[in-house]
Backbone atoms as SQL, in Angstrom:
CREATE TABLE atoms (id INTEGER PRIMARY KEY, chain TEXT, resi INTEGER, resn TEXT, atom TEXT, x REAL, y REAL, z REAL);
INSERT INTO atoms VALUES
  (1, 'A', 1, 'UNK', 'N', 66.283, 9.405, 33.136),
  (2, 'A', 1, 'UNK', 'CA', 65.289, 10.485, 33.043),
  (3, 'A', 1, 'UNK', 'C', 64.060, 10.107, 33.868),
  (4, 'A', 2, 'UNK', 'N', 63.657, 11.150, 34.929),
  (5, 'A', 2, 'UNK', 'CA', 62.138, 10.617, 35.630),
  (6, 'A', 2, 'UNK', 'C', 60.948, 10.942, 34.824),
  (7, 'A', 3, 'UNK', 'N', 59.972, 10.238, 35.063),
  (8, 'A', 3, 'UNK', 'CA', 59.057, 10.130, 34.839),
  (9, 'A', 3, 'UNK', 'C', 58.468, 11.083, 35.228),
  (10, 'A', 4, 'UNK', 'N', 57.701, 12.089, 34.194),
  (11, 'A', 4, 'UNK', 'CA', 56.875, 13.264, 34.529),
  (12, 'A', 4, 'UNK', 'C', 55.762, 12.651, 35.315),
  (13, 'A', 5, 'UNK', 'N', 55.625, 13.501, 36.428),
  (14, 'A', 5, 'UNK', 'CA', 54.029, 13.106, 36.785),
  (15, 'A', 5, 'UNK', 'C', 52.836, 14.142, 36.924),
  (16, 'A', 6, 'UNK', 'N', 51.484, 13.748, 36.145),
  (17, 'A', 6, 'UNK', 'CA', 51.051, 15.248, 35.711),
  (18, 'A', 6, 'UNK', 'C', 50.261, 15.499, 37.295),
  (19, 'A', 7, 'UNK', 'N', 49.039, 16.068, 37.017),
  (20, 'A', 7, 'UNK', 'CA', 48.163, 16.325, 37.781),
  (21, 'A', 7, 'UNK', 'C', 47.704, 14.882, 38.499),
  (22, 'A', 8, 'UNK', 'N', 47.063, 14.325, 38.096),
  (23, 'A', 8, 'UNK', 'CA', 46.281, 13.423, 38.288),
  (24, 'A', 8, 'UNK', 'C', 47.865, 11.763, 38.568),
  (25, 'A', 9, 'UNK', 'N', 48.777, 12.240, 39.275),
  (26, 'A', 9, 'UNK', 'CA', 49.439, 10.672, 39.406),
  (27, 'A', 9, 'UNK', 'C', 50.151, 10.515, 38.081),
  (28, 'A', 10, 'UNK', 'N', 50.197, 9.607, 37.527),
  (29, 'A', 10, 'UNK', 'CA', 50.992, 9.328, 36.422),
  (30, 'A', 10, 'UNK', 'C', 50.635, 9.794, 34.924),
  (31, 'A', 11, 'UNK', 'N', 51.377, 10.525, 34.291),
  (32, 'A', 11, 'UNK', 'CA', 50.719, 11.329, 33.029),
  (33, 'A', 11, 'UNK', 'C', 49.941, 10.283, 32.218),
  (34, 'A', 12, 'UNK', 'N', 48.870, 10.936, 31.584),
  (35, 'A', 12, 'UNK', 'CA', 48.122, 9.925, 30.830),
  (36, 'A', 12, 'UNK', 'C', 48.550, 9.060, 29.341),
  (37, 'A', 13, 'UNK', 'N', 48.772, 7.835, 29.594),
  (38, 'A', 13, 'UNK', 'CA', 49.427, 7.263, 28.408),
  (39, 'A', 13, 'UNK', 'C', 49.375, 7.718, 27.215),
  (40, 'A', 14, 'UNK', 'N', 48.576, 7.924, 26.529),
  (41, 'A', 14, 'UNK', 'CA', 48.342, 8.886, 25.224),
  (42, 'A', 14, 'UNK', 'C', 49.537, 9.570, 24.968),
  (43, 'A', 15, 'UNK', 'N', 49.648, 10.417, 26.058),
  (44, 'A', 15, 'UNK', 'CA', 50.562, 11.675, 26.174),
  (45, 'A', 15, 'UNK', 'C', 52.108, 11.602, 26.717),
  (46, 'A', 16, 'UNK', 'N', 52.183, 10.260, 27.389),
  (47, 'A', 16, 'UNK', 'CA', 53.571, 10.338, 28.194),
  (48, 'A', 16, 'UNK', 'C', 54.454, 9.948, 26.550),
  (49, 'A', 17, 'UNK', 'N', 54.043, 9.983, 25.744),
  (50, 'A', 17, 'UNK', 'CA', 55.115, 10.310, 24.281),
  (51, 'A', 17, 'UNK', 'C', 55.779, 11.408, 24.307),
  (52, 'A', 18, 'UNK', 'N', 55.332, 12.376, 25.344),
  (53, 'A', 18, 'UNK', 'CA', 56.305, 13.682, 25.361),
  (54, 'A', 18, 'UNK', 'C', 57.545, 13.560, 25.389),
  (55, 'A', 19, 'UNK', 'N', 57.771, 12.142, 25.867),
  (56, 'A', 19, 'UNK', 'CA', 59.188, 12.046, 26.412),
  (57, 'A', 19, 'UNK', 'C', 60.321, 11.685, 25.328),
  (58, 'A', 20, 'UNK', 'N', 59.802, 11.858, 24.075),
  (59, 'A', 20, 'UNK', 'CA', 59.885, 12.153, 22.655),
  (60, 'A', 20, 'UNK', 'C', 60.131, 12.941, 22.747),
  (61, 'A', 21, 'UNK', 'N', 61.279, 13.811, 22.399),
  (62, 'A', 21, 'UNK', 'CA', 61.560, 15.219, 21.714),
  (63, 'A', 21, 'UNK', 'C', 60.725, 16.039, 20.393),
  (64, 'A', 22, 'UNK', 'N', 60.369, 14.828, 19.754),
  (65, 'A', 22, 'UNK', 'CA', 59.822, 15.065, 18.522),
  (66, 'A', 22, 'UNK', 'C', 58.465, 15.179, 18.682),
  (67, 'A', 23, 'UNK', 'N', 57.662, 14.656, 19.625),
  (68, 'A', 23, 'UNK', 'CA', 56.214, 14.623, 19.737),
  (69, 'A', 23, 'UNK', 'C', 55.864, 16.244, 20.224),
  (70, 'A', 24, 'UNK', 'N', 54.754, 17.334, 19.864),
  (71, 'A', 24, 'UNK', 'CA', 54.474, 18.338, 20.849),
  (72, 'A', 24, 'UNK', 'C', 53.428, 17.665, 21.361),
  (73, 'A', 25, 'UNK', 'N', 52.837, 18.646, 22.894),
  (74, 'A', 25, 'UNK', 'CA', 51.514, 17.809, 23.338),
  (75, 'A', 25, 'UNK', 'C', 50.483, 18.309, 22.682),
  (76, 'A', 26, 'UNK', 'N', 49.452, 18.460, 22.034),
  (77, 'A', 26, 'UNK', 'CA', 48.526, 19.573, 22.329),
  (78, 'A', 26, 'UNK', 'C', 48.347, 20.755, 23.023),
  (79, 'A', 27, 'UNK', 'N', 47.859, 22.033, 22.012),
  (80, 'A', 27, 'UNK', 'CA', 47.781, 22.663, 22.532),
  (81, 'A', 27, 'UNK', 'C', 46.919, 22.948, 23.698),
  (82, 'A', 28, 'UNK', 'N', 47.794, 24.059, 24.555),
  (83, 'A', 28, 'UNK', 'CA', 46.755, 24.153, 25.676),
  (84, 'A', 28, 'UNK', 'C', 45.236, 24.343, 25.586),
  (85, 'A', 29, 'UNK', 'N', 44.769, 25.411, 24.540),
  (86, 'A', 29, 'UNK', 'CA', 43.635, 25.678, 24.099),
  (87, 'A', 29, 'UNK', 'C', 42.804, 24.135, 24.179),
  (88, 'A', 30, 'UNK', 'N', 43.241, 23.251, 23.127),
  (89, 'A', 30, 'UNK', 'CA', 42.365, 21.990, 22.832),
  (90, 'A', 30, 'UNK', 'C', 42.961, 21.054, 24.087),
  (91, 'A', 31, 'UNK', 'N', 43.721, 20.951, 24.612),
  (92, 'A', 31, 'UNK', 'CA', 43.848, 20.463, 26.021),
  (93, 'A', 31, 'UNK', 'C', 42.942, 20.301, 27.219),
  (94, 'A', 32, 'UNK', 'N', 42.723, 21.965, 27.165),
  (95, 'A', 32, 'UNK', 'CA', 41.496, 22.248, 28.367),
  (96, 'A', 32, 'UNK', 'C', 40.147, 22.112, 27.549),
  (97, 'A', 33, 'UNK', 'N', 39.976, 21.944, 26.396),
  (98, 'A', 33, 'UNK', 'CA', 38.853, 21.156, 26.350),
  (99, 'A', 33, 'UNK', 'C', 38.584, 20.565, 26.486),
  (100, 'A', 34, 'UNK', 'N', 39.461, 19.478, 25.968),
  (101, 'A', 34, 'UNK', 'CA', 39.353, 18.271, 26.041),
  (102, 'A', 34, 'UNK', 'C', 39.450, 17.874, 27.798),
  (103, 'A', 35, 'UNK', 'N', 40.236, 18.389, 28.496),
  (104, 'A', 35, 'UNK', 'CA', 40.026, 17.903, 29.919),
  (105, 'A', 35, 'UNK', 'C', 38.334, 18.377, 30.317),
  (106, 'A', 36, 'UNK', 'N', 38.212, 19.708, 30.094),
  (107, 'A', 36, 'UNK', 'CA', 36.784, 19.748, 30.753),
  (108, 'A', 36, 'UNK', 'C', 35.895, 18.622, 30.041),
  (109, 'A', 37, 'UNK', 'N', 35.768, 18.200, 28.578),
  (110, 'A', 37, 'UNK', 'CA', 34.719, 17.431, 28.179),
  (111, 'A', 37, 'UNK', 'C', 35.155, 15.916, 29.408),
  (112, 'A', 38, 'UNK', 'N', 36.012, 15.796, 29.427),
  (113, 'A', 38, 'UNK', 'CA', 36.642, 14.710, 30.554),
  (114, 'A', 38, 'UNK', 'C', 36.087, 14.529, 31.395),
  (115, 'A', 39, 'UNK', 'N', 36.192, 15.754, 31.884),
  (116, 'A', 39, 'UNK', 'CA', 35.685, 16.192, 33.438),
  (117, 'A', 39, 'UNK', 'C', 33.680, 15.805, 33.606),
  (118, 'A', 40, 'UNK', 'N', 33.257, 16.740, 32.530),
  (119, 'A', 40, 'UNK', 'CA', 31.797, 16.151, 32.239),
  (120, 'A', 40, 'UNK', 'C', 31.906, 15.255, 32.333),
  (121, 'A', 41, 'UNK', 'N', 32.421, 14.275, 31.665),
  (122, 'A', 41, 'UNK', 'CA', 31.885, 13.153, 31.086),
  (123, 'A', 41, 'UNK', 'C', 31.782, 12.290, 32.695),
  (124, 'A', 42, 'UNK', 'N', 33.013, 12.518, 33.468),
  (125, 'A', 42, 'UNK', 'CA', 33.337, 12.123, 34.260),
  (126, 'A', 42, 'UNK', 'C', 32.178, 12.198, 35.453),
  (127, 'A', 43, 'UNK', 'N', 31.483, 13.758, 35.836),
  (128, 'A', 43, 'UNK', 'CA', 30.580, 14.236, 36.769),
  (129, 'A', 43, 'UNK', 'C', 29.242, 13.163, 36.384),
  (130, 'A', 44, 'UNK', 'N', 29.273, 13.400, 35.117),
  (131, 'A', 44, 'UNK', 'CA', 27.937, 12.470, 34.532),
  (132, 'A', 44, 'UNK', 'C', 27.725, 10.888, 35.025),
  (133, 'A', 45, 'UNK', 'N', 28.999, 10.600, 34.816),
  (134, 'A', 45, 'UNK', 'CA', 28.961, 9.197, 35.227),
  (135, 'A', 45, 'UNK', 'C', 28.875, 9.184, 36.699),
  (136, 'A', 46, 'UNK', 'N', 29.499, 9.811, 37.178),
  (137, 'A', 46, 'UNK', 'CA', 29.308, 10.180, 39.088),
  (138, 'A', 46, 'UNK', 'C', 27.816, 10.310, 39.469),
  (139, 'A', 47, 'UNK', 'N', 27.407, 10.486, 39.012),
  (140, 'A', 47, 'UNK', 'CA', 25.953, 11.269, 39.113),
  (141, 'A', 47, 'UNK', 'C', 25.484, 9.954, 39.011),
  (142, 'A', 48, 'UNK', 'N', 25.525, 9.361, 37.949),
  (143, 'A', 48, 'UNK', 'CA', 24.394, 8.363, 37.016),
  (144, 'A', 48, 'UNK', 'C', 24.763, 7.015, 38.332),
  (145, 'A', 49, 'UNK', 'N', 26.192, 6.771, 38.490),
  (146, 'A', 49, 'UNK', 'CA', 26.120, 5.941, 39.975),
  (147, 'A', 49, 'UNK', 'C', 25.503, 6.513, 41.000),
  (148, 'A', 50, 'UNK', 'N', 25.725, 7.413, 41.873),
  (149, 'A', 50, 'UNK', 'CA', 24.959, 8.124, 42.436),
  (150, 'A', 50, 'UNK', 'C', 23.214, 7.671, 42.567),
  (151, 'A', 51, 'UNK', 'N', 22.872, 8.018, 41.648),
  (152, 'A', 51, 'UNK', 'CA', 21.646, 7.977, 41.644),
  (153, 'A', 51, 'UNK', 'C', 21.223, 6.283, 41.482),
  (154, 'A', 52, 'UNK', 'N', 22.005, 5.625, 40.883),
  (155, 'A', 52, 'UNK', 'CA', 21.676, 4.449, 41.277),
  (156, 'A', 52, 'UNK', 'C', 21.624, 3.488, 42.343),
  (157, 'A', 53, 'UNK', 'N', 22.667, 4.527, 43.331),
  (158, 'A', 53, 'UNK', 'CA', 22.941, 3.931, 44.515),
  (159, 'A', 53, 'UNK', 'C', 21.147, 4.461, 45.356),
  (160, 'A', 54, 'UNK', 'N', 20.716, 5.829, 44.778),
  (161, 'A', 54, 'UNK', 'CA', 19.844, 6.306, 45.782),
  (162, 'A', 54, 'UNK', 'C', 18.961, 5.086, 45.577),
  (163, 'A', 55, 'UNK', 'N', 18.734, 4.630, 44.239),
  (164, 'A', 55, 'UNK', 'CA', 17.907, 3.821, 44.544),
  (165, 'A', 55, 'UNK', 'C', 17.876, 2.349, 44.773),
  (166, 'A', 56, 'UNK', 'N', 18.560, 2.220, 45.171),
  (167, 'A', 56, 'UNK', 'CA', 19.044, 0.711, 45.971),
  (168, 'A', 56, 'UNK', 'C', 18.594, 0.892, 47.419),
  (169, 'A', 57, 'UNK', 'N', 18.527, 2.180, 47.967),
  (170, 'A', 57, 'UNK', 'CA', 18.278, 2.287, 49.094),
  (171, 'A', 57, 'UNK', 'C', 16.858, 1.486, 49.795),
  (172, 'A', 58, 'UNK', 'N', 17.188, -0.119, 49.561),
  (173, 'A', 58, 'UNK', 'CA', 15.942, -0.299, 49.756),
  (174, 'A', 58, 'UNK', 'C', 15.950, -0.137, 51.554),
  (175, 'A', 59, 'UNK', 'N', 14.746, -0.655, 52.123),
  (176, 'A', 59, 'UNK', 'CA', 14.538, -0.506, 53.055),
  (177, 'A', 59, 'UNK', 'C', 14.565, -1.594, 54.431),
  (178, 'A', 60, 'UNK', 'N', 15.569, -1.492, 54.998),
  (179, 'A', 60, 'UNK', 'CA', 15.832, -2.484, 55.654),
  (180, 'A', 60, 'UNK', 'C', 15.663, -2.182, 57.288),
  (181, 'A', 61, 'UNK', 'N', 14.964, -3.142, 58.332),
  (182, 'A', 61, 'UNK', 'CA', 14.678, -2.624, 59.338),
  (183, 'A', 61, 'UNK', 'C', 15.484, -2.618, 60.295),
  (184, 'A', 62, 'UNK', 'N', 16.436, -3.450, 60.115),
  (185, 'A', 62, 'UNK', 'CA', 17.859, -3.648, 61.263),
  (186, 'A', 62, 'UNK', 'C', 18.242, -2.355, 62.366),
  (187, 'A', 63, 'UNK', 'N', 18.649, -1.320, 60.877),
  (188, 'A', 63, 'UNK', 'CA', 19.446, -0.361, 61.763),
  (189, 'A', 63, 'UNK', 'C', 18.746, 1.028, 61.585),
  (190, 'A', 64, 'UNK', 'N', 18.294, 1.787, 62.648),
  (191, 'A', 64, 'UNK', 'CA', 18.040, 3.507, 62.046),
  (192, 'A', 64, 'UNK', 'C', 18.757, 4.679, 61.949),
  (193, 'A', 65, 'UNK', 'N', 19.152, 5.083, 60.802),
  (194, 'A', 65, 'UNK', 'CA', 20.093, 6.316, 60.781),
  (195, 'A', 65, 'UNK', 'C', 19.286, 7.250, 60.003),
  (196, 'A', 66, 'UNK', 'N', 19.921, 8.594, 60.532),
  (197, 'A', 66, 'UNK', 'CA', 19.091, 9.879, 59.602),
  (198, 'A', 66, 'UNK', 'C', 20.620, 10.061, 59.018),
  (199, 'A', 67, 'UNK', 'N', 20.699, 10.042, 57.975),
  (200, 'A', 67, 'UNK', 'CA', 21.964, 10.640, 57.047),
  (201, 'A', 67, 'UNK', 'C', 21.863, 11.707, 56.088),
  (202, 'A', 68, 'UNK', 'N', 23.230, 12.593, 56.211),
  (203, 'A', 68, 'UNK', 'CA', 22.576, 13.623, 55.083),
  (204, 'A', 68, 'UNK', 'C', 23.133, 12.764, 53.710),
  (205, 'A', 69, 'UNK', 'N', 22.195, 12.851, 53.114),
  (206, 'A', 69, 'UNK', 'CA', 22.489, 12.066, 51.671),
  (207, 'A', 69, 'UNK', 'C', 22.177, 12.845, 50.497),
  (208, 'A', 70, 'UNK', 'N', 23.558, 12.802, 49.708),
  (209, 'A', 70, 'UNK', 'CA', 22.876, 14.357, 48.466),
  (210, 'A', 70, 'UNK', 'C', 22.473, 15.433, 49.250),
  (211, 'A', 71, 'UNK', 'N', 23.009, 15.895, 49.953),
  (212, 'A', 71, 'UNK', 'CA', 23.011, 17.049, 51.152),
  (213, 'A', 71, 'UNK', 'C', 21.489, 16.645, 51.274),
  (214, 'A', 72, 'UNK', 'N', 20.048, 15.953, 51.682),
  (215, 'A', 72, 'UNK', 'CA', 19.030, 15.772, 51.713),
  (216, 'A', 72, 'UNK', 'C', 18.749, 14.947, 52.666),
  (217, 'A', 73, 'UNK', 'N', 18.309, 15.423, 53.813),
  (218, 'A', 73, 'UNK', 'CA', 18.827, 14.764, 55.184),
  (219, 'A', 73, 'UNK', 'C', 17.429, 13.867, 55.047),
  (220, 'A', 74, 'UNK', 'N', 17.200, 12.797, 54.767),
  (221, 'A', 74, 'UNK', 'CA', 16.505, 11.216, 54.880),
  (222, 'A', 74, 'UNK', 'C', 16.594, 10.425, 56.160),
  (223, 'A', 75, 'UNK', 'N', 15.751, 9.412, 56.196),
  (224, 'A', 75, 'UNK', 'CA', 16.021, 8.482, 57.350),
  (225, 'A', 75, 'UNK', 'C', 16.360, 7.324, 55.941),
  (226, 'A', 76, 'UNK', 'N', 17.388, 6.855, 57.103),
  (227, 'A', 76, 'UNK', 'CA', 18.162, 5.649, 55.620),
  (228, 'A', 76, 'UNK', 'C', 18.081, 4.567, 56.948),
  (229, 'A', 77, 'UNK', 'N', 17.175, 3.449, 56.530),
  (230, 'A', 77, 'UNK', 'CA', 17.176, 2.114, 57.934),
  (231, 'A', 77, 'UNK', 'C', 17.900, 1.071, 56.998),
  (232, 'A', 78, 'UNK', 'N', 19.115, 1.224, 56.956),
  (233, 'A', 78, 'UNK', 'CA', 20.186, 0.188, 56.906),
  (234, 'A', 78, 'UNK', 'C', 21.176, -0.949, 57.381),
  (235, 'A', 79, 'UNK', 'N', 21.417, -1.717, 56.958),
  (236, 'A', 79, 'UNK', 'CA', 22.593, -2.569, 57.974),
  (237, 'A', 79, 'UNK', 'C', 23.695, -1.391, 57.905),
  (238, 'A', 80, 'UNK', 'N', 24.747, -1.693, 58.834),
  (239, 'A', 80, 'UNK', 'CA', 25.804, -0.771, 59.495),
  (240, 'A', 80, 'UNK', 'C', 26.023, -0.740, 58.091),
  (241, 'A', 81, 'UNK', 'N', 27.179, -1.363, 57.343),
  (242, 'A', 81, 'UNK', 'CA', 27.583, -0.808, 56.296),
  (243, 'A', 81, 'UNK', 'C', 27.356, 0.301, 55.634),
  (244, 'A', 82, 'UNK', 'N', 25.817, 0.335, 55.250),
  (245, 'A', 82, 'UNK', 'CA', 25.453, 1.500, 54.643),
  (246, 'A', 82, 'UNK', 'C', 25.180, 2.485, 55.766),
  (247, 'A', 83, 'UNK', 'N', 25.150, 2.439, 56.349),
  (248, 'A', 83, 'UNK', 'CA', 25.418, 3.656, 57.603),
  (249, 'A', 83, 'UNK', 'C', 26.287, 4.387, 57.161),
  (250, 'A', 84, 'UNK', 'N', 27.404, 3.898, 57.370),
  (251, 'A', 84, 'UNK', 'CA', 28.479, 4.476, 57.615),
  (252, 'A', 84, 'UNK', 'C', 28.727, 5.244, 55.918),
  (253, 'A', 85, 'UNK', 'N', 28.789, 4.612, 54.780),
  (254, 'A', 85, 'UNK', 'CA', 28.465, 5.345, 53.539),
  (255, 'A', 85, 'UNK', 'C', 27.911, 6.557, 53.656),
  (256, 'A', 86, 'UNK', 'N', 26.510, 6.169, 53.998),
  (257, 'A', 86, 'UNK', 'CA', 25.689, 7.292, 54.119),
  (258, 'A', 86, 'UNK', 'C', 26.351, 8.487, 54.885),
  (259, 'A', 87, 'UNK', 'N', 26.726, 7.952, 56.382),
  (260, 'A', 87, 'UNK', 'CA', 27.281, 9.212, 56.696),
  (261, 'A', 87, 'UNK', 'C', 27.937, 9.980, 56.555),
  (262, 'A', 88, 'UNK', 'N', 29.083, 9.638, 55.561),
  (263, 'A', 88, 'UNK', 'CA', 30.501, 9.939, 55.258),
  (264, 'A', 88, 'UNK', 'C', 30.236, 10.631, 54.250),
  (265, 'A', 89, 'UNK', 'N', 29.257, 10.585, 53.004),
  (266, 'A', 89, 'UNK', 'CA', 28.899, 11.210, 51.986),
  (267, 'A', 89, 'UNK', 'C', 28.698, 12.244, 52.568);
């Protein structure tokens, strides 16, 4: 028997008990809640790095780039590394 694979790559352990006849999953109703509270929880934490990264941005004189960062187009004077971050965001 293969291995279901959900959305996200490999179904989430919790749940790959489906493969139990006897187990149901949750309903869809409390499903998609539970994924959106997920999903929050998830944006939140994105964010909360995010913003910690903005402020690391210390200031270094090496290299000059204007990057859009947080769509907020800055001058970011970084070593290459963060260049290239920056730009790609």
């Amino acid at each position: 028997m293969r291995i279901p694979r959900g959305r996200r790559g490999n179904i989430n352990p919790r749940r790959d008990m489906i493969l139990l006849p006897t187990l149901r999953l949750p309903s869809r109703r409390k499903r998609r809640g539970n994924e959106r509270r997920r999903r929050e929880a998830r944006t939140r934490r994105r964010r909360r790095r995010k913003n910690q990264k903005r402020k690391k941005l210390k200031i270094s004189l090496t290299t000059q780039c204007i990057g859009v960062f947080h769509s907020i187009e800055i001058e970011i004077w970084k070593p290459i590394k963060w260049m290239m971050l920056c730009v790609k965001e």
